[in-house]
C-alpha positions in Angstrom: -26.6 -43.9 -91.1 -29.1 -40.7 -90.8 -32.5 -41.9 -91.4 -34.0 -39.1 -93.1 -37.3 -40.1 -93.8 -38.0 -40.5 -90.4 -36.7 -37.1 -89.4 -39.6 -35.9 -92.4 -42.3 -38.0 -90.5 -40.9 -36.7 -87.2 -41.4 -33.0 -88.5 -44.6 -33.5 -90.4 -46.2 -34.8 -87.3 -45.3 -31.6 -85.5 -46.1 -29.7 -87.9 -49.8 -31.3 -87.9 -50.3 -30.7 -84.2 -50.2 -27.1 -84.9 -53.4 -24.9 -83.6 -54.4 -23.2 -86.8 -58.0 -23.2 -88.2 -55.9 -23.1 -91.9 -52.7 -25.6 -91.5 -54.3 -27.9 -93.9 -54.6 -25.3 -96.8 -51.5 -23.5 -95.8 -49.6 -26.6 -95.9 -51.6 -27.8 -99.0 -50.4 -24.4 -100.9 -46.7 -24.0 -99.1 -46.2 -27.6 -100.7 -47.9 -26.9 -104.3 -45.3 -23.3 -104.3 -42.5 -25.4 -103.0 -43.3 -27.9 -106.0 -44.3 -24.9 -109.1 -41.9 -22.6 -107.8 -39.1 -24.0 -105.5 -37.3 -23.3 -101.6 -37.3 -20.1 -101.4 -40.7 -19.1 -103.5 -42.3 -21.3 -100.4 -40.6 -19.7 -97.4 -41.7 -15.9 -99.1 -44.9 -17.7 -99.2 -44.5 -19.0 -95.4 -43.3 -15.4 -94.5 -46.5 -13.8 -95.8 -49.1 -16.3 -95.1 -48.1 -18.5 -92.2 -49.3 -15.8 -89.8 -48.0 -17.8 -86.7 -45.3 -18.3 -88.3 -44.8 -22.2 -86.9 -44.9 -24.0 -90.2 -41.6 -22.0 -91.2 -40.3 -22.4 -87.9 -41.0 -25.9 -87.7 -39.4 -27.1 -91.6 -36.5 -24.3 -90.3 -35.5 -26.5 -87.0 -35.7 -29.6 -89.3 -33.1 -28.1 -91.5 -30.8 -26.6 -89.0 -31.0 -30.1 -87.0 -26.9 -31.2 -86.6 -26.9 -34.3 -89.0 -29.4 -32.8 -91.9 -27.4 -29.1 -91.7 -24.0 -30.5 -92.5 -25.3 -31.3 -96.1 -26.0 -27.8 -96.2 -23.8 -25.8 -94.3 -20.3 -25.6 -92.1 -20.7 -26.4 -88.6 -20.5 -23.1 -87.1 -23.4 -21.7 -89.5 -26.9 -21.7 -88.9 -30.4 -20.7 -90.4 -31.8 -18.3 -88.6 -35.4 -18.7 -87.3 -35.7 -15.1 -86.1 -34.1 -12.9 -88.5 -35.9 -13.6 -92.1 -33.1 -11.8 -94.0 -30.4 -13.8 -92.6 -32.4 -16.8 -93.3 -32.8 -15.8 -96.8 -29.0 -14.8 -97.3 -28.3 -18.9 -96.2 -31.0 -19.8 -98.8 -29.0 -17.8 -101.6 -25.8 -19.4 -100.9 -27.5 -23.0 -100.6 -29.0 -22.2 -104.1 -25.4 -21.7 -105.8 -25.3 -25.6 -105.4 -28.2 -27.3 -107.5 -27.8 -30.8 -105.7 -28.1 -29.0 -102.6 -31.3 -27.2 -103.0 -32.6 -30.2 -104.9 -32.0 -32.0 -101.7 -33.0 -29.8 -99.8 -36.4 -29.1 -101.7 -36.8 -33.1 -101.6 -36.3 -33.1 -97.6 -39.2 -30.0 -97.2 -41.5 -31.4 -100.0 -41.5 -35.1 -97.8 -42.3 -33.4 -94.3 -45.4 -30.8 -95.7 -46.3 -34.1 -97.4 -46.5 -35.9 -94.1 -47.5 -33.1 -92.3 -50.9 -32.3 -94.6 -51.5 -36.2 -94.2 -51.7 -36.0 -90.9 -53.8 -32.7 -90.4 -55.9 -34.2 -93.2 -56.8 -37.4 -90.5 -56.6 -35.2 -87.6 -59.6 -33.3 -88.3 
């Protein structure tokens, strides 16, 4: 059985190790969009604002990773980290299935959650 709160702590802790003066308020905002205004208002967000672009990378490998991407897609599919468009084109067909993205928001909300607690006592 696929453990995936641990795979959240797992990402949040990476996420928290990442060299950015503003990680705790971008993670602090990515999660409050992610909560007011869903998946993919928060990777526009990420796109825009995460200038090093790690925080998206980071939530990006945790939803491609073998066991967590077969809830969301076929085997031989992929989001892509490099190409934004083809990333969002795999968020517009995961959004035609509401338990998916609901799961999906769950799994990202739970790792930026971990991830701000651990910048917060990182500091």
């Amino acid at each position: 059985m696929l453990n995936l709160d641990y795979r959240c702590m797992e990402y949040g802790q990476k996420i928290s190790k990442i060299s950015d003066s503003n990680l705790e308020n971008n993670l602090r905002k990515a999660l409050g969009v992610l909560q007011e205004d869903g998946v993919y208002a928060m990777f526009l967000w990420l796109e825009e604002k995460d200038k090093s672009k790690t925080i998206r990378k980071e939530l990006t490998e945790l939803i491609n990773e073998g066991e967590i991407k077969k809830y969301f897609l076929n085997d031989s599919e992929s989001f892509n980290i490099e190409d934004f468009n083809k990333f969002c084109e795999k968020l517009r067909e995961i959004a035609k299935d509401i338990d998916k993205l609901f799961f999906m928001k769950k799994l990202l909300a739970r790792t930026l959650t971990y991830a701000l607690y651990h910048a917060k006592i990182g500091e």
